[in-house]
C-alpha positions as CSV (number, residue, x, y, z in Angstrom):
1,X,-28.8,166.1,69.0
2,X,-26.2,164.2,66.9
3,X,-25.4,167.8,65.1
4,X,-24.3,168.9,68.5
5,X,-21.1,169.4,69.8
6,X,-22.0,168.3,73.5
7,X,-24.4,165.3,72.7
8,X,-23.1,162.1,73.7
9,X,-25.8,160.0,72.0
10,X,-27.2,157.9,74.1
11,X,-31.1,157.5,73.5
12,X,-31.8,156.8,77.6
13,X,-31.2,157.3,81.0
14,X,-31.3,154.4,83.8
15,X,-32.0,156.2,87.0
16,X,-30.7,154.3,90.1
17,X,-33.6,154.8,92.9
18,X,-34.8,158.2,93.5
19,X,-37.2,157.5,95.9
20,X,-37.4,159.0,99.5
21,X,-34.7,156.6,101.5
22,X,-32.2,157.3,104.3
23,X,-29.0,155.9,102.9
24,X,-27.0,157.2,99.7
25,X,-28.0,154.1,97.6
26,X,-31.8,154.4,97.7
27,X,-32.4,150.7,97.5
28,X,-34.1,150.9,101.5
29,X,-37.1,153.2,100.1
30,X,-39.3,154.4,102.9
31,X,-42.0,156.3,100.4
32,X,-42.6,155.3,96.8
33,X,-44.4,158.2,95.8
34,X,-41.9,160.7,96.9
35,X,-38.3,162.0,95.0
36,X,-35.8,162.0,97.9
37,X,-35.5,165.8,98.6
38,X,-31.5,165.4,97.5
39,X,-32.8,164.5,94.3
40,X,-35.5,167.5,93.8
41,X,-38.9,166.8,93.8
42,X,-41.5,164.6,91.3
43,X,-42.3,167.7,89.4
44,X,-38.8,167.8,88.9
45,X,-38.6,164.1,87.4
46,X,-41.6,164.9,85.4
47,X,-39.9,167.6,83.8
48,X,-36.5,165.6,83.1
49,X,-38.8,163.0,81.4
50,X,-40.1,165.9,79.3
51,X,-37.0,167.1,78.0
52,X,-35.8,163.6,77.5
53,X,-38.8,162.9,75.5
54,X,-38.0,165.8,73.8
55,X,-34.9,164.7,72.7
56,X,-36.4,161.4,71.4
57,X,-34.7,159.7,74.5
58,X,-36.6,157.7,77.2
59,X,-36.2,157.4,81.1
60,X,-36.8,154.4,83.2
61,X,-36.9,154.0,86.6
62,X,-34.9,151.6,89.3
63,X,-37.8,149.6,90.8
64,X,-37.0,147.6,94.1
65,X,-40.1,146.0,95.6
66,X,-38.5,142.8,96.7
67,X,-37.8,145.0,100.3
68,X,-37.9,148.4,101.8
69,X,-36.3,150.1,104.6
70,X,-37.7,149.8,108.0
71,X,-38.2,153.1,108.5
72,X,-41.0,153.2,105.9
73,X,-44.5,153.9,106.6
74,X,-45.5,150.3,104.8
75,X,-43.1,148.8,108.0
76,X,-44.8,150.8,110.9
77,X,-48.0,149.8,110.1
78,X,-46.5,146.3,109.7
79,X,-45.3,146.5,113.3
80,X,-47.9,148.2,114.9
81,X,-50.7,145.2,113.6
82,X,-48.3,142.8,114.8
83,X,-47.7,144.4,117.7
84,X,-51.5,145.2,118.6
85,X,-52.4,141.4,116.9
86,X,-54.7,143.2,114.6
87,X,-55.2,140.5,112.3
88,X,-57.6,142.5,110.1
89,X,-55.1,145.3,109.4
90,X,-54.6,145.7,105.9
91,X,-50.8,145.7,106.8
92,X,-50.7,142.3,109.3
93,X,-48.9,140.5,106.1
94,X,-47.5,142.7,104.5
95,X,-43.9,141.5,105.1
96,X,-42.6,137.8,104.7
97,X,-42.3,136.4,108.2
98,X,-41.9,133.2,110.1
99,X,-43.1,132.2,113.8
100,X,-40.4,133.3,116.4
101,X,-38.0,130.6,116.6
102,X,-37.9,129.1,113.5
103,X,-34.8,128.3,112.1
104,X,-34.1,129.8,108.4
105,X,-34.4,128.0,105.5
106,X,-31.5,127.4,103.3
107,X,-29.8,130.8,101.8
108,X,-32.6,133.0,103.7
109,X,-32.3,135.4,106.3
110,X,-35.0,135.8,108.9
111,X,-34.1,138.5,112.0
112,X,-36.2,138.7,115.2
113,X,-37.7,141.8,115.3
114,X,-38.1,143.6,119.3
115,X,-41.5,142.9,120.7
116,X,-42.9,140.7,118.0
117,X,-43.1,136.7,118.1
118,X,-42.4,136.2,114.6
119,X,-39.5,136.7,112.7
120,X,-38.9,139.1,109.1
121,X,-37.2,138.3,106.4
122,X,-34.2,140.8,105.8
123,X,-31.6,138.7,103.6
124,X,-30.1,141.6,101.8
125,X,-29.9,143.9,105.1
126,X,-31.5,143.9,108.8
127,X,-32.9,147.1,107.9
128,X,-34.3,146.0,104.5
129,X,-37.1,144.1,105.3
130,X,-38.8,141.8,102.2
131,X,-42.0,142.4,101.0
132,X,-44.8,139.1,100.8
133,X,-45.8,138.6,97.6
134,X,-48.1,135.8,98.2
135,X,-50.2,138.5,99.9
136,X,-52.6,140.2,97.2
137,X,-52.9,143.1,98.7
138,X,-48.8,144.0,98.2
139,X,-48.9,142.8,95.0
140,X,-51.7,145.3,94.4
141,X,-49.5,148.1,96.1
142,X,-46.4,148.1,93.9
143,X,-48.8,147.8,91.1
144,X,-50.1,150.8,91.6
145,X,-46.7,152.4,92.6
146,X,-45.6,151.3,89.0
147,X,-48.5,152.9,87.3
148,X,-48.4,156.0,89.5
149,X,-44.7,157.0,87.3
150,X,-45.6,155.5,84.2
151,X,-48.3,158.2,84.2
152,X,-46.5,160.4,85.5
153,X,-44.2,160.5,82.2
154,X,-41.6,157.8,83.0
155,X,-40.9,154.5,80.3
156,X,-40.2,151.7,82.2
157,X,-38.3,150.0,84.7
158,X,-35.2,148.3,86.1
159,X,-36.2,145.7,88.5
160,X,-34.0,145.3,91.0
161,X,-33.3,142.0,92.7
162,X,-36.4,140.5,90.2
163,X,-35.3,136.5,91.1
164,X,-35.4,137.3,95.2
165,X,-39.1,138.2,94.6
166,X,-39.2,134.3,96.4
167,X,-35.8,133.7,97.1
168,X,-34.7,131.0,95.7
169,X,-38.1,129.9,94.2
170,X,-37.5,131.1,90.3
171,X,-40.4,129.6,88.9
172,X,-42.5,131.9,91.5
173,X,-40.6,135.0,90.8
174,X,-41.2,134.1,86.9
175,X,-44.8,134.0,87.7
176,X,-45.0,137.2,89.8
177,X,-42.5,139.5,86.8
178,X,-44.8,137.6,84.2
179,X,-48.2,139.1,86.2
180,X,-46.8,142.4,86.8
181,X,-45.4,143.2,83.6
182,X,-48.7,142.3,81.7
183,X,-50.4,144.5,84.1
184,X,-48.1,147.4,83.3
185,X,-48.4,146.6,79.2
186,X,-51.9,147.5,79.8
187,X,-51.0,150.5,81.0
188,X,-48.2,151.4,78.5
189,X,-48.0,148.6,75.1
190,X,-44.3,150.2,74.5
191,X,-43.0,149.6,77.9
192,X,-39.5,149.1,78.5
193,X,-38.2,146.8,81.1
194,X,-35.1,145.4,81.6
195,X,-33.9,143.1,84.9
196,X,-31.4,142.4,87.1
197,X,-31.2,138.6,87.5
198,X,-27.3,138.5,88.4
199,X,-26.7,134.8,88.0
200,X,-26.0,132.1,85.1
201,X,-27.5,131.4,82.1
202,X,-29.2,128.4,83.3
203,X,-31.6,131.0,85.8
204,X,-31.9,134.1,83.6
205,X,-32.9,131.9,80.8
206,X,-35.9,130.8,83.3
207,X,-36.5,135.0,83.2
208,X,-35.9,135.6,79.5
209,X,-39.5,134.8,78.3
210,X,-40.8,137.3,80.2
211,X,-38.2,140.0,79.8
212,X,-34.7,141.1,79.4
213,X,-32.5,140.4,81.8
214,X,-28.6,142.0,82.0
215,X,-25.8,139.8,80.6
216,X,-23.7,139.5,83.7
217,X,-21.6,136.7,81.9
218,X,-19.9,139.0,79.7
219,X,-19.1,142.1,82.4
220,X,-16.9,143.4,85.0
221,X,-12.8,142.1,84.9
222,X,-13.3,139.0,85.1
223,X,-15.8,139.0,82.0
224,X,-15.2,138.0,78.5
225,X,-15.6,142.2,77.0
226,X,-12.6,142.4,79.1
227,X,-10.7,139.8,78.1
228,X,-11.1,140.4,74.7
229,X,-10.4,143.9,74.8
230,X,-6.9,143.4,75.8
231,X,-5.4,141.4,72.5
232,X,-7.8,138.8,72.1
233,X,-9.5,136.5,69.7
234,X,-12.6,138.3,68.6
235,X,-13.8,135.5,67.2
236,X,-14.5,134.0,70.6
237,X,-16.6,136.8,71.5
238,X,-18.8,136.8,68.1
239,X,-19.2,133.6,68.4
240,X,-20.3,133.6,71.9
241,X,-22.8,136.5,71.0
242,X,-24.1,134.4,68.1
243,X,-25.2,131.8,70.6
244,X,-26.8,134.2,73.0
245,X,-28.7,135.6,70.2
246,X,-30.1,131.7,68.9
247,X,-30.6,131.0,72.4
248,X,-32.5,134.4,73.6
249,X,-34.8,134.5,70.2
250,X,-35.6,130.7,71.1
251,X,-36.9,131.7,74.6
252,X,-38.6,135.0,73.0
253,X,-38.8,136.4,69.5
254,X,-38.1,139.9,70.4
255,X,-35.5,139.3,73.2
256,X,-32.1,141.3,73.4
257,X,-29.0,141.1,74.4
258,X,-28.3,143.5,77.1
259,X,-24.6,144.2,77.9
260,X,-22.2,146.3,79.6
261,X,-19.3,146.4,81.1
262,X,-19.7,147.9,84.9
263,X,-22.5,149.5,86.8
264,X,-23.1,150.3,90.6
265,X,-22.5,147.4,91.8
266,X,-19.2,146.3,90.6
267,X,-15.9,148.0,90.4
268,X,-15.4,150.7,87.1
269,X,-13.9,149.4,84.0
270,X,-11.6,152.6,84.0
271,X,-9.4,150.8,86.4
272,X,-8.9,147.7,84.4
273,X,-9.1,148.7,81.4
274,X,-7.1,151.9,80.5
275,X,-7.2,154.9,78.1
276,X,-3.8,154.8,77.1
277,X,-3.9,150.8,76.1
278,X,-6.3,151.0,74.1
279,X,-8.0,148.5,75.8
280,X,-10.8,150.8,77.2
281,X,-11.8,151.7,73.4
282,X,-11.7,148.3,72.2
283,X,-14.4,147.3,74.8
284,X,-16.4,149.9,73.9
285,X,-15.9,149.1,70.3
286,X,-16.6,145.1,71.3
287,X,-19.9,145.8,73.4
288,X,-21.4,148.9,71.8
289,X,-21.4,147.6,68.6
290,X,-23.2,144.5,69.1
291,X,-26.6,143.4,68.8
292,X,-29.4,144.3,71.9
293,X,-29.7,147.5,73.6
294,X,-26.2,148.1,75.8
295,X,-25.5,149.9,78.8
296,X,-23.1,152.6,79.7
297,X,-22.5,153.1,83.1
298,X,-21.9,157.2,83.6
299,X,-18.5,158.6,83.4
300,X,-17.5,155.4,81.5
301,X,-17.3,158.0,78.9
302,X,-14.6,159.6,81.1
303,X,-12.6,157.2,82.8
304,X,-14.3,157.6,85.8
305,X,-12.4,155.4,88.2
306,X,-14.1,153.7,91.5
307,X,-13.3,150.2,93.3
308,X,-14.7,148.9,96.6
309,X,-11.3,148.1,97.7
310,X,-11.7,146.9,101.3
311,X,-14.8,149.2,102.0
312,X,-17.8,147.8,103.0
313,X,-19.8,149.8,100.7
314,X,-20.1,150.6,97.7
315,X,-19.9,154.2,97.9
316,X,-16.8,153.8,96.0
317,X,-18.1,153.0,92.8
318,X,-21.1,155.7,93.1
319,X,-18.8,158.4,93.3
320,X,-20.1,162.0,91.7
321,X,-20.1,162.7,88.2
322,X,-17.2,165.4,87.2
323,X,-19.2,167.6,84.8
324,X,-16.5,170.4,85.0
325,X,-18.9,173.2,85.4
326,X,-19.4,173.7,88.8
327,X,-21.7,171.1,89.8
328,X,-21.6,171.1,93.6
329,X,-22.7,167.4,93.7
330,X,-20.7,165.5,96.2
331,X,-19.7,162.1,96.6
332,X,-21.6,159.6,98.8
333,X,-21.3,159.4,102.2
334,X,-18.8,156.4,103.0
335,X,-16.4,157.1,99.9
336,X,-13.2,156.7,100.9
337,X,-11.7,156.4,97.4
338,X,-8.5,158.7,96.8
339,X,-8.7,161.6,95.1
340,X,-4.9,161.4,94.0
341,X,-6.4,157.6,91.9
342,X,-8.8,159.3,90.4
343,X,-9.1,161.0,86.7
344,X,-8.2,164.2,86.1
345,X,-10.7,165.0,83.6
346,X,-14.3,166.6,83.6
347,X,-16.8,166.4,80.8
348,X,-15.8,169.5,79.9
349,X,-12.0,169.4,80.1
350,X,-12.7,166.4,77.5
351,X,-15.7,167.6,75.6
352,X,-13.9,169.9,73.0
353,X,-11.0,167.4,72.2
354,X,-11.2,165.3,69.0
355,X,-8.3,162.6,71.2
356,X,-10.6,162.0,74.4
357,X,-12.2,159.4,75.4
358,X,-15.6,161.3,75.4
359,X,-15.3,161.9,71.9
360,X,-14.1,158.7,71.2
361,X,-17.4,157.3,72.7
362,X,-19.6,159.9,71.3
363,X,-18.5,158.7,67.7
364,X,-19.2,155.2,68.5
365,X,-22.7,155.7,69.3
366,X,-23.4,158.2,66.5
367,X,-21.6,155.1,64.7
368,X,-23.9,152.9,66.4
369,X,-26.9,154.7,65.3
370,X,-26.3,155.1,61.8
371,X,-26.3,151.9,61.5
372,X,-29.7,150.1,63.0
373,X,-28.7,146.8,60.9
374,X,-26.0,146.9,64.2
375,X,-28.6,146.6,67.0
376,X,-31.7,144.9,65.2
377,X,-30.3,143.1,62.0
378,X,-30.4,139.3,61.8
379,X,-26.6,138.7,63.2
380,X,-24.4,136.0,62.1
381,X,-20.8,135.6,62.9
382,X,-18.2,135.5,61.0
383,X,-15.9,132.3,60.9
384,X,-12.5,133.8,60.3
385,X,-9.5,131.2,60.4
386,X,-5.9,131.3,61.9
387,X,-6.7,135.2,62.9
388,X,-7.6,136.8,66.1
389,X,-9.9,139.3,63.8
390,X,-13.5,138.6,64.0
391,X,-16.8,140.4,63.4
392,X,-19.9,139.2,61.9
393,X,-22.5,140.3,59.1
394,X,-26.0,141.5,60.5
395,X,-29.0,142.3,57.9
396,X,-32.3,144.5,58.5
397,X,-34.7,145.1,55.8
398,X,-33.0,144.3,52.8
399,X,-29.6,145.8,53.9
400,X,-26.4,144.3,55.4
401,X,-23.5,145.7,57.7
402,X,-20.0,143.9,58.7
403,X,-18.5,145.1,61.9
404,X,-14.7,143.5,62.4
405,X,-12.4,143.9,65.1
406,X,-8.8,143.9,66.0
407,X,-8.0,144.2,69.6
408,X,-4.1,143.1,68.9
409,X,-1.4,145.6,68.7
410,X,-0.5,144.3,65.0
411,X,-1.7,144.8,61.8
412,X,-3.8,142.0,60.6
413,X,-4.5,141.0,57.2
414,X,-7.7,138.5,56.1
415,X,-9.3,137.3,53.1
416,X,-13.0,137.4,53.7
417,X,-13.9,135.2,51.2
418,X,-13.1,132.8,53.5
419,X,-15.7,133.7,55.5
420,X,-18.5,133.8,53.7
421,X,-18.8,137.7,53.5
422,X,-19.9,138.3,49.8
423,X,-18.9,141.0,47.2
424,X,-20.1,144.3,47.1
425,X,-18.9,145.5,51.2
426,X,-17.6,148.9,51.1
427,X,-16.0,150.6,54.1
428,X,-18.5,152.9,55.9
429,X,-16.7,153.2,58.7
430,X,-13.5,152.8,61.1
431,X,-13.3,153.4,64.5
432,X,-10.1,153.1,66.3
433,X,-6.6,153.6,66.4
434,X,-6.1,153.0,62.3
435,X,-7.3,152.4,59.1
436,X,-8.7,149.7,57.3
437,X,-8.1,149.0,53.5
438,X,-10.4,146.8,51.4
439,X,-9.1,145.1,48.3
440,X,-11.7,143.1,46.9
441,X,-12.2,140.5,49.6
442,X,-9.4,141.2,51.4
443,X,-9.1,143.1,54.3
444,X,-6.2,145.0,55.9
445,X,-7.0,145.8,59.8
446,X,-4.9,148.2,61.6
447,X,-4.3,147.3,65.3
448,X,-7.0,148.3,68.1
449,X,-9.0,149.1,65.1
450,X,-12.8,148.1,64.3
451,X,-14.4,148.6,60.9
452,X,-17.8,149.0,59.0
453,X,-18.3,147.8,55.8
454,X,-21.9,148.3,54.2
């Protein structure tokens, strides 16, 4: 409710699995059909998709079916048909395998398992056994698991792992997403689906014309968000987008650019980039007001703070949400992130003050959503000279919005004539540290400032 005083804005929730598992990352699922009792129950997920829906805001689901956990019921019946050389069990195939003593192929991991003579693929964990696709009977499974949520109320998926479907074999995983998405669009036309394909533009473009994949380029410290966030040339970063954009709608009319900074797999951005800087807005500004449909990782909104350190886990970047209102929701086992390192702040310590970094974020995205020409429009980049201030100009049925940033500590002055940006912009909008002033065509920027001009 953008009238409200509590509403973030966001318009969906990514669940990370909730599916029965043993460990506190639920990626080793032993049951698909079950909500892990720490989570609630499915009548419980049913009715969070209803209130979301309510709310105009949609749910989707993390979906791994390249492996489960060992412990699952799929596995025993696996083992036992092995084990009892019950070659018409519906389950004898079920997982990859290779005759005992075989040695792995390149980049895979194959584990003998006790009492069988063949050999399972586990490359992400020995107790994460992979699935075999080539087997129509498991394809038929997580089809149904998939359709069993999607009428149960849910909107789509994250696919986890979607290019290990064959390891290292993209033009059969393309195959297999391309099957199984078309099979779930004829179960729900407006599904939403977005993948994890963590690699280089070279392999998720091989993924692209089938669906969205996350822009891993762009994230974490080392990604160019980051980088620019902390007093650098926006025009690098517009121009970069303006490429991904050509080069996605090439591969798929209605592809998008999906970015973030962070999520549960890499350190938090709240350690890199800081509150205080500046350079924590900035990349909020720089991401969330960009073309596609973006990603905030929770407590982003915060300054949650979580890094793996020397852990071997990731328990440290999971850690629990502070809500400030009692929640008793603890963090996961393995953490062994200081308390002392982390924010101070809840949600609600931050919720009623027009300086924090939740409200800051809030604006953005009620920003963000006033403006559809922002995530939809036809984008084009603005070629701004001799000035680390960039934007661009995107248009959407008949009307036009520039977006300009300056990440720099300075005010910065530019003559948009320059760039091609016509008369007739007003300023809509600033969001930052500053203000912006508009004389004709030229353009006064304070510093770690953005601006909309409509």
């Amino acid at each position: 409710d953008p009238a409200s005083e509590n509403s973030l804005g966001v318009e969906g929730i990514w669940l990370t699995p909730v599916f029965a598992s043993p460990s506190y990352h639920k990626y080793d699922i032993t049951d698909y059909y079950t909500v892990d009792p720490r989570f609630g129950t499915v009548e419980d997920l049913k009715e969070l998709t209803e209130e979301c829906h309510r709310r105009g805001m949609i749910v989707i689901l993390d979906l791994p079916i390249n492996h489960m956990s060992s412990r699952s019921d799929w596995y025993r019946f696996f083992y036992n048909a092995r084990l009892m050389h019950n070659f018409k069990n519906a389950y004898y195939d079920f997982f990859s395998t290779l005759p005992a003593g075989s040695p792995n192929p390149p980049g895979r991991k194959f584990i003998p398992v006790r009492n069988l003579d063949v050999l399972v693929e586990a490359n992400f964990s020995d107790d994460m056994p992979e699935l075999n696709f080539d087997n129509e009977a498991v394809r038929q499974a997580v089809l149904e698991v998939a359709r069993f949520w999607l009428e149960a109320g849910v909107d789509g998926f994250r696919f986890d792992a979607a290019k290990y479907i064959y390891y290292n074999d993209h033009d059969r995983s393309v195959a297999f997403c391309d099957w199984y998405i078309g099979e779930l669009k004829k179960i729900r036309s407006d599904l939403y689906v977005v993948a994890e394909v963590w690699d280089g533009e070279g392999v998720t473009d091989r993924y692209t014309p089938v669906m969205n994949t996350f822009n891993f380029a762009v994230a974490q410290q080392s990604g160019l968000i980051a980088e620019i966030a902390k007093h650098g040339d926006v025009n690098r970063f517009t121009a970069y987008i303006q490429r991904t954009v050509d080069r996605l709608k090439g591969l798929r009319d209605d592809a998008m650019n999906i970015l973030f900074i962070a999520n549960h797999d890499t350190d938090r951005c709240a350690g890199y980039l800081t509150v205080a800087s500046g350079s924590m807005q900035m990349a909020a500004n720089l991401y969330l007001l960009s073309p596609g449909s973006p990603f905030i990782y929770y407590g982003e909104e915060i300054g949650l703070r979580g890094s793996r350190g020397g852990a071997n886990t990731d328990a440290n970047r999971r850690l629990a949400m502070l809500w400030g209102d009692g929640d008793t929701v603890a963090d996961p086992v393995g953490t062994t992130y200081l308390a002392k390192n982390q924010t101070p702040y809840s949600v609600l310590d931050l919720q009623g003050r027009s300086d924090s970094i939740y409200t800051y974020y809030k604006r953005l995205l009620m920003v963000r959503r006033a403006y559809p020409e922002i995530a939809a429009g036809d984008y084009r980049a603005l070629t701004l000279q001799n000035t680390k201030v960039g934007g661009f100009v995107s248009t959407l049925n008949g009307g036009s919005v520039a977006v300009l940033h300056n990440t720099t500590n300075r005010d910065i002055t530019v003559n948009l004539a320059g760039a091609g940006l016509w008369q007739g912009f007003a300023i809509a909008e600033t969001v930052g540290f500053g203000t912006a002033v508009l004389d004709g065509t030229v353009l006064t920027l304070s510093a770690k400032t953005s601006v909309i001009l409509k």
